[in-house]
MARROTI-185661 format. One record per residue (C-alpha): residue in three letters; chain; residue number from 1; x, y, z. Coordinates in steps of 0.05 Angstrom, whole numbers, plus 32768, in hexadecimal, padded with zeros to 4 digits. Example, Ala and Ser with C-alpha at 12.3 -4.5 7.8 and 13.67 -1.06 7.14 Angstrom:
+------+-------+-----+------+-------+------+
| rest | kette |  nr | east | north |   up |
+------+-------+-----+------+-------+------+
|  ALA |     A |   1 | 80F6 |  7FA6 | 809C |
|  SER |     A |   2 | 8111 |  7FEB | 808F |
+------+-------+-----+------+-------+------+
END
This chain:
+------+-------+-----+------+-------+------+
| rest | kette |  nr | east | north |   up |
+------+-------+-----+------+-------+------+
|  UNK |     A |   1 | 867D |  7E04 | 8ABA |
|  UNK |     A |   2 | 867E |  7E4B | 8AA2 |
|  UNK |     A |   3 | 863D |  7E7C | 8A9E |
|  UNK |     A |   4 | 865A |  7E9F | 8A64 |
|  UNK |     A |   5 | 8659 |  7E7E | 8A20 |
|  UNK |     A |   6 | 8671 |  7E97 | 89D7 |
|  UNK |     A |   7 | 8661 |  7ED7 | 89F8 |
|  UNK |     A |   8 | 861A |  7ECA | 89F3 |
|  UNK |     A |   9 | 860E |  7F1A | 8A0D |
|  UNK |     A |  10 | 8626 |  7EED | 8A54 |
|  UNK |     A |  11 | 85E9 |  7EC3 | 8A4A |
|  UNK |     A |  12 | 85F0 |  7E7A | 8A46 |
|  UNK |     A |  13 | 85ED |  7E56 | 8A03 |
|  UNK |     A |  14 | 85A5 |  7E3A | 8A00 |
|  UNK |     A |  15 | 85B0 |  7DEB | 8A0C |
|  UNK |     A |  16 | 858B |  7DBB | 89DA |
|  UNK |     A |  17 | 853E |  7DB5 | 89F7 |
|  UNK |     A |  18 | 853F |  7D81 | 8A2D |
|  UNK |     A |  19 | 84F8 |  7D5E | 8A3E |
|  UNK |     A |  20 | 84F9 |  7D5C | 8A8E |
|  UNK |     A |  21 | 84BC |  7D51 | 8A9F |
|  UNK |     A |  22 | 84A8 |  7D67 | 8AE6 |
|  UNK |     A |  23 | 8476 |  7D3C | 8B0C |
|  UNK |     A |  24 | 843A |  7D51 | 8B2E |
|  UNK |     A |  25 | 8444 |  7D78 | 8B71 |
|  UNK |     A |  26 | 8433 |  7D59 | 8BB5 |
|  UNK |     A |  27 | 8425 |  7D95 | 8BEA |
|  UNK |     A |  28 | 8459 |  7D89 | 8C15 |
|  UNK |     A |  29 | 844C |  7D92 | 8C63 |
|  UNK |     A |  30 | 8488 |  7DB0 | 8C88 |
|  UNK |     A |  31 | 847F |  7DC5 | 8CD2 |
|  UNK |     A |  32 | 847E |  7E17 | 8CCD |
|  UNK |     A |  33 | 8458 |  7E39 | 8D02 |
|  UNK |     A |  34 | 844C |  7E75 | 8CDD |
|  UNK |     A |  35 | 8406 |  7E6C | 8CB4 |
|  UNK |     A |  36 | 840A |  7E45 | 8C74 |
|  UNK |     A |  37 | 83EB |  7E65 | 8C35 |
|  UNK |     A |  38 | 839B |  7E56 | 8C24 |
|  UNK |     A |  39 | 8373 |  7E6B | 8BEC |
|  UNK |     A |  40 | 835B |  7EA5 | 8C03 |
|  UNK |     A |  41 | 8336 |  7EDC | 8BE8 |
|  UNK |     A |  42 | 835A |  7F18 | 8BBB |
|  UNK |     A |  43 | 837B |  7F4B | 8BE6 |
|  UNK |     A |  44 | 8374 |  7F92 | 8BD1 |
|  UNK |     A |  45 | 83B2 |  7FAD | 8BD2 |
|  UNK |     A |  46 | 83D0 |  7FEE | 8BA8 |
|  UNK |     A |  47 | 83E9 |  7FD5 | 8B65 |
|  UNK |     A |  48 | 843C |  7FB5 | 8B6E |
|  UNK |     A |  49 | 8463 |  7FD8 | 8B4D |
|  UNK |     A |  50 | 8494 |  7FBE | 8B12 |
|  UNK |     A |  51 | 84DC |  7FAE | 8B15 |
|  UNK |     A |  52 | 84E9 |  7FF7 | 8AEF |
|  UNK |     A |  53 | 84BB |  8025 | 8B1F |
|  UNK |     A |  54 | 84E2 |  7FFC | 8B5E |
|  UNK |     A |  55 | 8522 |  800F | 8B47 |
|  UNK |     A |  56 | 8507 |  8052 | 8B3B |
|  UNK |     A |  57 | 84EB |  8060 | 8B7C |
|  UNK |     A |  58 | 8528 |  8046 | 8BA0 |
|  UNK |     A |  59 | 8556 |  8074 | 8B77 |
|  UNK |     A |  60 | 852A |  80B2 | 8B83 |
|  UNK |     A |  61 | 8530 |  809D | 8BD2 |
|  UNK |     A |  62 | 857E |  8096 | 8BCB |
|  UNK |     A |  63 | 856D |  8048 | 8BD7 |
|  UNK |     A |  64 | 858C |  8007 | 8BBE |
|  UNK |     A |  65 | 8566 |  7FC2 | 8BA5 |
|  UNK |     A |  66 | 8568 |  7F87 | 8BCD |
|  UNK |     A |  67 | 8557 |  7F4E | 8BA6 |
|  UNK |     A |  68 | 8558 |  7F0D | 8BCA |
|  UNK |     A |  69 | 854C |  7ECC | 8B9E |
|  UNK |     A |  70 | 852F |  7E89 | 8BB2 |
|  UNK |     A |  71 | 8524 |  7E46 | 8B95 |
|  UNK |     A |  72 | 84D6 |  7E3B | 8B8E |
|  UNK |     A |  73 | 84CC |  7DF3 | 8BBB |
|  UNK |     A |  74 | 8502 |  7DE7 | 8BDC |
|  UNK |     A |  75 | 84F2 |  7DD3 | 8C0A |
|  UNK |     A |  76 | 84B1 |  7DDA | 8C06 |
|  UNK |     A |  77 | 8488 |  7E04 | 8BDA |
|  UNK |     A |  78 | 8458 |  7E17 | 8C1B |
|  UNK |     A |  79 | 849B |  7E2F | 8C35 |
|  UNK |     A |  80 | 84AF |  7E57 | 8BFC |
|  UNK |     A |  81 | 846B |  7E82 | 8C05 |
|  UNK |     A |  82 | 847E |  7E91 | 8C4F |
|  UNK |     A |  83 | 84C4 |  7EA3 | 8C37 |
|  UNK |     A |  84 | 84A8 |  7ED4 | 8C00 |
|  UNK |     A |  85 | 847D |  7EF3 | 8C32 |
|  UNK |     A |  86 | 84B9 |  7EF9 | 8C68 |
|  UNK |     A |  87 | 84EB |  7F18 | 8C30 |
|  UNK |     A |  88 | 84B3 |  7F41 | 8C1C |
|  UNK |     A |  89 | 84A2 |  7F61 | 8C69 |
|  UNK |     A |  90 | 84F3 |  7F66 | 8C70 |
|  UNK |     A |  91 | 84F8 |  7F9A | 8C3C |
|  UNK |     A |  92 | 8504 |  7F6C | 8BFE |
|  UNK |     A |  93 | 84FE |  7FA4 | 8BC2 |
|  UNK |     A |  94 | 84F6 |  7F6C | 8B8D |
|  UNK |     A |  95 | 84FB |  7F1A | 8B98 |
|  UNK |     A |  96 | 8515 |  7EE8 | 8B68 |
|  UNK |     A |  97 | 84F2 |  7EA8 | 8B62 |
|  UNK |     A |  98 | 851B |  7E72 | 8B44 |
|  UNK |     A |  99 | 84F0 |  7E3B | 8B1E |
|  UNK |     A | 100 | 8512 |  7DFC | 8B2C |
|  UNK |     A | 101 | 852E |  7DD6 | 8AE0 |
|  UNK |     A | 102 | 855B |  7D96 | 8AE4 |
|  UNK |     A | 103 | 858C |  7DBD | 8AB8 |
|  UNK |     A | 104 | 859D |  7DF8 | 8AD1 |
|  UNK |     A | 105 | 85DC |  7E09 | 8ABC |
|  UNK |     A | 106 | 85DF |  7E59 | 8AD3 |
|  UNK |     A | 107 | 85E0 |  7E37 | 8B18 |
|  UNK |     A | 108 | 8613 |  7E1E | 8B4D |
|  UNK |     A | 109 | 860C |  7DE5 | 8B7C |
|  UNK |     A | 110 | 85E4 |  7E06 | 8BAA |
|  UNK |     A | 111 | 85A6 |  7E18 | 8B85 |
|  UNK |     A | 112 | 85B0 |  7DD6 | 8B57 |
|  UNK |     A | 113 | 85AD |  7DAE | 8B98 |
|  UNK |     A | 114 | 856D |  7DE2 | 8BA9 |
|  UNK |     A | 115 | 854F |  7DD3 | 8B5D |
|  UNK |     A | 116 | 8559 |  7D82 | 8B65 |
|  UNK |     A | 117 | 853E |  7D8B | 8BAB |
|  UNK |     A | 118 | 84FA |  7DB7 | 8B92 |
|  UNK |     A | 119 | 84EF |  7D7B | 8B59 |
|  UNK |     A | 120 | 84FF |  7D42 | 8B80 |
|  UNK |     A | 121 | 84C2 |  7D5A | 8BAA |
|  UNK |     A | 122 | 8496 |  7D62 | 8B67 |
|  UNK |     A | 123 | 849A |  7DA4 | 8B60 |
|  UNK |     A | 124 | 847C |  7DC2 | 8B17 |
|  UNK |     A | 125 | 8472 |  7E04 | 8B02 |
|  UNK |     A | 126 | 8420 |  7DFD | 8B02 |
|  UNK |     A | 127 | 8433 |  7DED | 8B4D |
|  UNK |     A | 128 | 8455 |  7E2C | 8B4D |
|  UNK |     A | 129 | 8423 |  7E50 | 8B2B |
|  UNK |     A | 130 | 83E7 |  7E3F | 8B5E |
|  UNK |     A | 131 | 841B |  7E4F | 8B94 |
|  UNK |     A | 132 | 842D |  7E8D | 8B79 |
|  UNK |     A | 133 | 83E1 |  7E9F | 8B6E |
|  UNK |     A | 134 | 83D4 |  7EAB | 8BB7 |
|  UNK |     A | 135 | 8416 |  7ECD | 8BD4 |
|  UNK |     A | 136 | 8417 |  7EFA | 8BA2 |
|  UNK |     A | 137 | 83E0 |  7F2D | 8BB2 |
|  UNK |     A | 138 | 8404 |  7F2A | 8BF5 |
|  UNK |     A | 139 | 8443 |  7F44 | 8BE7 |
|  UNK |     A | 140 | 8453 |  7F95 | 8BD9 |
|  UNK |     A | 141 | 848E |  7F86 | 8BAB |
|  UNK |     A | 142 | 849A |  7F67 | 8B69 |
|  UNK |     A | 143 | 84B3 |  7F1D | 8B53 |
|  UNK |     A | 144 | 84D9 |  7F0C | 8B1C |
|  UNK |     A | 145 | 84DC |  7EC7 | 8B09 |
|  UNK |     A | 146 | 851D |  7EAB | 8AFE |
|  UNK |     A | 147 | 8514 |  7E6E | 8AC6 |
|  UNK |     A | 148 | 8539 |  7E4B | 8A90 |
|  UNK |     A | 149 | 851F |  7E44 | 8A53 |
|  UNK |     A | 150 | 850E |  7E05 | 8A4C |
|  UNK |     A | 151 | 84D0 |  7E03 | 8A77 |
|  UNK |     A | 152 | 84B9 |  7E45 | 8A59 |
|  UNK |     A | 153 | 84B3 |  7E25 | 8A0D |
|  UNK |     A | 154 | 8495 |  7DE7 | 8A31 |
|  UNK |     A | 155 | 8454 |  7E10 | 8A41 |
|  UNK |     A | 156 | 845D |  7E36 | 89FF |
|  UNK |     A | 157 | 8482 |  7E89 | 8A0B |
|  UNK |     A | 158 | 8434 |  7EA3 | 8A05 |
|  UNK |     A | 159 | 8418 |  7E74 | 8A2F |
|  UNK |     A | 160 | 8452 |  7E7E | 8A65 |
|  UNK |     A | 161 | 844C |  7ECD | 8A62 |
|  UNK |     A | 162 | 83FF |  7ECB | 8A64 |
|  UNK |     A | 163 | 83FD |  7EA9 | 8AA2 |
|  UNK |     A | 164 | 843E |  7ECF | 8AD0 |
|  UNK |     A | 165 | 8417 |  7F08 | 8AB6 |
|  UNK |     A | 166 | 83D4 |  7EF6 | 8AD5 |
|  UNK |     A | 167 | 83ED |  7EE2 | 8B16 |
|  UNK |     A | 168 | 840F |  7F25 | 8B1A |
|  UNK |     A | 169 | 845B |  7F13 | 8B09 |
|  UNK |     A | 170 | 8484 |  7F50 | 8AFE |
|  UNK |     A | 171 | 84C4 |  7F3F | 8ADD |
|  UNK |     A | 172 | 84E6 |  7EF7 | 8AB6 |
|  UNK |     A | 173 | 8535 |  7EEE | 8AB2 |
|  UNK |     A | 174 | 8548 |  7EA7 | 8A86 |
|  UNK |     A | 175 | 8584 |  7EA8 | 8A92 |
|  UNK |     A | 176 | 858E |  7E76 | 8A5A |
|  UNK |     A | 177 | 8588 |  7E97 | 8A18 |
|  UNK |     A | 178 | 85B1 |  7EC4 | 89E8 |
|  UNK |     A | 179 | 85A3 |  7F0A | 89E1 |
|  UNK |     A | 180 | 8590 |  7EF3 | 8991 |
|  UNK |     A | 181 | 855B |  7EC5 | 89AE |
|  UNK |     A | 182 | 8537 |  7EEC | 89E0 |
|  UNK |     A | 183 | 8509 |  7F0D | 89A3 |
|  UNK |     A | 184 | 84CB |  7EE7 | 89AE |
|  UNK |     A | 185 | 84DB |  7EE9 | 89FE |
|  UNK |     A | 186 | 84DC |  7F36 | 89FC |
|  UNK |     A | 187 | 849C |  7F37 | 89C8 |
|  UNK |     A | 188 | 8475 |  7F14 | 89F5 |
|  UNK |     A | 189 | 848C |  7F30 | 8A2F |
|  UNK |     A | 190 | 8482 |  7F75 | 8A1E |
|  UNK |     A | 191 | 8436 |  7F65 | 8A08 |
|  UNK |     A | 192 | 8426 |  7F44 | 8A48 |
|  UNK |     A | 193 | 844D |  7F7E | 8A6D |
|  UNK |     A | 194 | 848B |  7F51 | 8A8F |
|  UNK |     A | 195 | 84CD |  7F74 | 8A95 |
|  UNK |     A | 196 | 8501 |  7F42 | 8A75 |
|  UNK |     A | 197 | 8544 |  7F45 | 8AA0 |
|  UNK |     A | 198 | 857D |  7F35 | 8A71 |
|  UNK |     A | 199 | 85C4 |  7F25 | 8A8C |
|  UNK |     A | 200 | 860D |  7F3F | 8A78 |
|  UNK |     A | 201 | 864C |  7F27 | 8A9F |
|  UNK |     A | 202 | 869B |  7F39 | 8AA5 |
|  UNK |     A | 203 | 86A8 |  7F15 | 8A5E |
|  UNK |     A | 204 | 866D |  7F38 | 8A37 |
|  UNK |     A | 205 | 8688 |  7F62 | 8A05 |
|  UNK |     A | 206 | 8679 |  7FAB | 8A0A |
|  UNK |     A | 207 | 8652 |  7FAF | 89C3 |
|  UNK |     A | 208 | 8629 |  7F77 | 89D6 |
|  UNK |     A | 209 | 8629 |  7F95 | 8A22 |
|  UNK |     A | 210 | 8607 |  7FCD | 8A0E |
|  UNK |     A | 211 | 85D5 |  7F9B | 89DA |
|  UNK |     A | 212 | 85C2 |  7F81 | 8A18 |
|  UNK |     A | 213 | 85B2 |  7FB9 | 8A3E |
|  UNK |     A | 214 | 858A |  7FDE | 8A0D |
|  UNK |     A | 215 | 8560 |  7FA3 | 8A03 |
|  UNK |     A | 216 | 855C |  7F91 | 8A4D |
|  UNK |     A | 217 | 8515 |  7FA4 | 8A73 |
|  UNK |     A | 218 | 850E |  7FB4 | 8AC0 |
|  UNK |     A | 219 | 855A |  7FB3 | 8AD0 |
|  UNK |     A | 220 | 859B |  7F9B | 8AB7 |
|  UNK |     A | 221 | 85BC |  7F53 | 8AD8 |
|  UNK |     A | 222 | 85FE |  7F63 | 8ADD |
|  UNK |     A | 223 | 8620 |  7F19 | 8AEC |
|  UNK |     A | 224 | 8655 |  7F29 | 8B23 |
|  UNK |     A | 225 | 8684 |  7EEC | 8B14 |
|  UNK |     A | 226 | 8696 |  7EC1 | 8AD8 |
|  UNK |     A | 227 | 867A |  7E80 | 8AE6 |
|  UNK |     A | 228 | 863D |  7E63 | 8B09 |
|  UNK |     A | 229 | 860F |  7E80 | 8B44 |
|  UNK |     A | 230 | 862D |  7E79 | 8B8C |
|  UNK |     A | 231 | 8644 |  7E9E | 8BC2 |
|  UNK |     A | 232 | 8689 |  7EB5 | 8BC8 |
|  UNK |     A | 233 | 86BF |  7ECD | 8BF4 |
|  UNK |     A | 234 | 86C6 |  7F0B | 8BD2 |
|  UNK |     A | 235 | 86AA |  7F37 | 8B95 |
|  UNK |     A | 236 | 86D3 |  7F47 | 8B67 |
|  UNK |     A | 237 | 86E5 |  7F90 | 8B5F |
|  UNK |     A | 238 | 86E1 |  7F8D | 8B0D |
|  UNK |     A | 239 | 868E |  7F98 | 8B1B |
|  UNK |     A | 240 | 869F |  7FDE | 8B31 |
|  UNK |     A | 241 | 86BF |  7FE7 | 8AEA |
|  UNK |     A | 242 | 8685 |  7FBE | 8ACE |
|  UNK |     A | 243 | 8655 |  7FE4 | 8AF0 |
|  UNK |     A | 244 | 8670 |  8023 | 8ADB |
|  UNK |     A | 245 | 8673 |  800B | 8A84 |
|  UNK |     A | 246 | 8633 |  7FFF | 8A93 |
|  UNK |     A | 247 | 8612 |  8039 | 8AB2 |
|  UNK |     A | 248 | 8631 |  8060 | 8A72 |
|  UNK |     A | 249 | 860D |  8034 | 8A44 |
|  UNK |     A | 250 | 85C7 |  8043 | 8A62 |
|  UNK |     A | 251 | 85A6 |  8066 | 8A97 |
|  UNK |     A | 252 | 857E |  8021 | 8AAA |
|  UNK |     A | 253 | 8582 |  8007 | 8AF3 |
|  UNK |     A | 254 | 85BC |  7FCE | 8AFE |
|  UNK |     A | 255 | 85BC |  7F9B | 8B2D |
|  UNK |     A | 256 | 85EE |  7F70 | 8B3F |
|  UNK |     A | 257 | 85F2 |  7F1A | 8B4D |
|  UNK |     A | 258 | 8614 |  7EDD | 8B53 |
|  UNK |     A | 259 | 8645 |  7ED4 | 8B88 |
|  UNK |     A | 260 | 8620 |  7F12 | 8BB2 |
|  UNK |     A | 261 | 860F |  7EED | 8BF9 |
|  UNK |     A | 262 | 862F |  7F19 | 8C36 |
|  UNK |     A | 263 | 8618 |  7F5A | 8C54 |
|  UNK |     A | 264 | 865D |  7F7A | 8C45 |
|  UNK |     A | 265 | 8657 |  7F65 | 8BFD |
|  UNK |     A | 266 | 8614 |  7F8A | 8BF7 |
|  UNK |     A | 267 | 8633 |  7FBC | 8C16 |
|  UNK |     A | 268 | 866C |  7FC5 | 8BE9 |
|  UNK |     A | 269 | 8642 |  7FB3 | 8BA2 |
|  UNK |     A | 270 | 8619 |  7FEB | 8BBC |
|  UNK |     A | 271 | 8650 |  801B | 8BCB |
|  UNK |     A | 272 | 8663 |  8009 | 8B7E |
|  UNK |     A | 273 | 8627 |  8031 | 8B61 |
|  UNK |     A | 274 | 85F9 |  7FF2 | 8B57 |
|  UNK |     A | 275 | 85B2 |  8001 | 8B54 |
|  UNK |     A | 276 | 85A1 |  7FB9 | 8B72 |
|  UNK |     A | 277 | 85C6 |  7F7B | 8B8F |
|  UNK |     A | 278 | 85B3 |  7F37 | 8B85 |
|  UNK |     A | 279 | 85B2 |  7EFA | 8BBE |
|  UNK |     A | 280 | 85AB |  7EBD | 8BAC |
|  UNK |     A | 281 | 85DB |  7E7F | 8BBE |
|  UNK |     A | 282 | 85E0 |  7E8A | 8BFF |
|  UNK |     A | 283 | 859A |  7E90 | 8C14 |
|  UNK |     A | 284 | 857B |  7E5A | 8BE7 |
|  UNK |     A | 285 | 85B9 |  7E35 | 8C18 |
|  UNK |     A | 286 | 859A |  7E54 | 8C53 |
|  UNK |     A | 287 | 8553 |  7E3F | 8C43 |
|  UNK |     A | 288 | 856F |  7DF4 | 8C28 |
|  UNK |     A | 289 | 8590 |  7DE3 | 8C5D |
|  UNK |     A | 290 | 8574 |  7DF7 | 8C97 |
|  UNK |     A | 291 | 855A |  7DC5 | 8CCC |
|  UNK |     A | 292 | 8510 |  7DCC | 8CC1 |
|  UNK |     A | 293 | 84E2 |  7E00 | 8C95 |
|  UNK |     A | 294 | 84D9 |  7E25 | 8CD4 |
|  UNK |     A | 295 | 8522 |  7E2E | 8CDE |
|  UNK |     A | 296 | 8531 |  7E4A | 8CA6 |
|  UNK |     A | 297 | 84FD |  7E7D | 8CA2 |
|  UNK |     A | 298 | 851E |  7E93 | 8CE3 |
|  UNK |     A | 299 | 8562 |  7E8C | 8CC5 |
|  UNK |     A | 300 | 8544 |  7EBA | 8C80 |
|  UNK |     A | 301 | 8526 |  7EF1 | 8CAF |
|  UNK |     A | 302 | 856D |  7EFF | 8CCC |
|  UNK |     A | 303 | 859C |  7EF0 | 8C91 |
|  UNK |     A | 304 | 856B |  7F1B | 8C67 |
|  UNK |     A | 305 | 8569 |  7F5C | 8C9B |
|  UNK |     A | 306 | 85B5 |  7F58 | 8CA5 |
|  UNK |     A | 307 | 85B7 |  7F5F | 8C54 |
|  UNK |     A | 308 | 8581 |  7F92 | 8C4E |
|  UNK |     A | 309 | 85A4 |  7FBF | 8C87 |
|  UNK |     A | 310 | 85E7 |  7FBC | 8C5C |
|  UNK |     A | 311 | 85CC |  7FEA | 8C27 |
|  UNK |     A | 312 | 85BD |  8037 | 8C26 |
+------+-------+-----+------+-------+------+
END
């Protein structure tokens, strides 16, 4: 299944609207010794910063984005608040929260198996939402939700803006739609102040590569591989070239994904001049898969400090 299609700026081809409809979310009750989110009252906190001030900071400190991604619910959406708060206290300079869709064809069979997982258990996005309503304020860095577009034009674009917004979202990649389709995305994006991510990849041409960029917000999502998300063995060495088209075309921060899920390959992404490097696969595996919640939490806290100690 390829990502790239009629060189859609390396953005999938935007499917025919499917009607999944999620059902209602159960709480689910997983065994995690560390304390559960509550309601609780609003923390003051200094004011998160976006996805374009983070990159800014970390290049003024010589510093490179880690951006770990998880699937919201799975397993549990209790457990995906402790594991926002633990990649947040391990140095997490932005997180990616992936809203689970029976569709999603950016993804490989890890975070598929994650997504079918996260709705078999009734996860929705107003589930998300409430979740999301309470770990926010606790976190120092920003979120970007990662969503297809589908679910967005269920709730209506200013309805779905409106409300990321007011539970203090930063940044939006759909990974899903054609640069030519992202006008009432960006529109409503930029009037509720959330940075759209857009994505270019190795078979993006280089006049619609730089299209892309310029109309890109926050950073740019340079796609590692051709293909779906995963880990890999090994990343290819044509993202040092891509990286290097790119960072001619604009002075914007890029960050790299897809296939990203070893400390050495942080390592050498970084070493490539990218301005961020994406996780994914192989923790939404580690979080998945793992004996219990609790387990896994342990399991995140290492995986995610031997990443975050790979880059400068």
């Amino acid at each position: 299944m390829a990502f790239a299609r009629k060189s859609t700026a390396g953005l999938l081809q935007l499917k025919k609207q499917n009607t999944h409809s999620l059902s209602r979310f159960p709480l689910g009750k997983a065994s995690v010794s560390i304390k559960r989110f509550t309601p609780m009252a609003a923390i003051t906190t200094a004011p998160t910063l976006g996805l374009s001030e983070t990159f800014s900071k970390l290049k003024q400190e010589g510093k490179v984005a880690f951006i770990p991604y998880i699937t919201a619910g799975d397993p549990d959406l209790p457990t995906t608040a402790e594991a926002l708060k633990l990649l947040d206290s391990c140095g997490s300079d932005i997180i990616e929260l992936g809203v689970p869709y029976s569709d999603p064809l950016a993804d490989g069979p890890v975070i598929q198996a994650a997504a079918t997982r996260s709705l078999a258990r009734g996860t929705n996005f107003n589930a998300i939402i409430s979740m999301l309503k309470e770990v926010v304020p606790q976190l120092s860095c920003p979120i970007a939700l990662f969503t297809y577009y589908n679910p967005i034009l269920k709730r209506g674009v200013e309805k779905f803006m409106s409300t990321v917004k007011d539970i203090g979202i930063h940044g939006l990649v759909v990974p899903d739609v054609p640069l030519e389709e992202t006008e009432i995305l960006r529109r409503e994006a930029l009037k509720n102040k959330i940075e759209l991510v857009l994505l270019t990849t190795p078979t993006t041409p280089t006049d619609r590569m730089k299209a892309i960029v310029e109309a890109s917000e926050g950073f740019v999502y340079l796609v590692s591989s051709v293909g779906v998300t995963g880990a890999r063995a090994s990343v290819s060495d044509r993202v040092q070239t891509l990286l290097r088209e790119i960072k001619e075309a604009t002075t914007k921060p890029v960050a790299v994904g897809f296939g990203i899920s070893k400390p050495e390959h942080v390592k050498q992404v970084a070493g490539w001049g990218a301005d961020g490097v994406i996780v994914g696969s192989a923790i939404v595996k580690l979080l998945g898969e793992a004996k219990s919640p609790e387990e896994g939490l342990k399991e995140l806290d290492i995986f995610t400090k031997s990443l975050k100690s790979a880059l400068p």
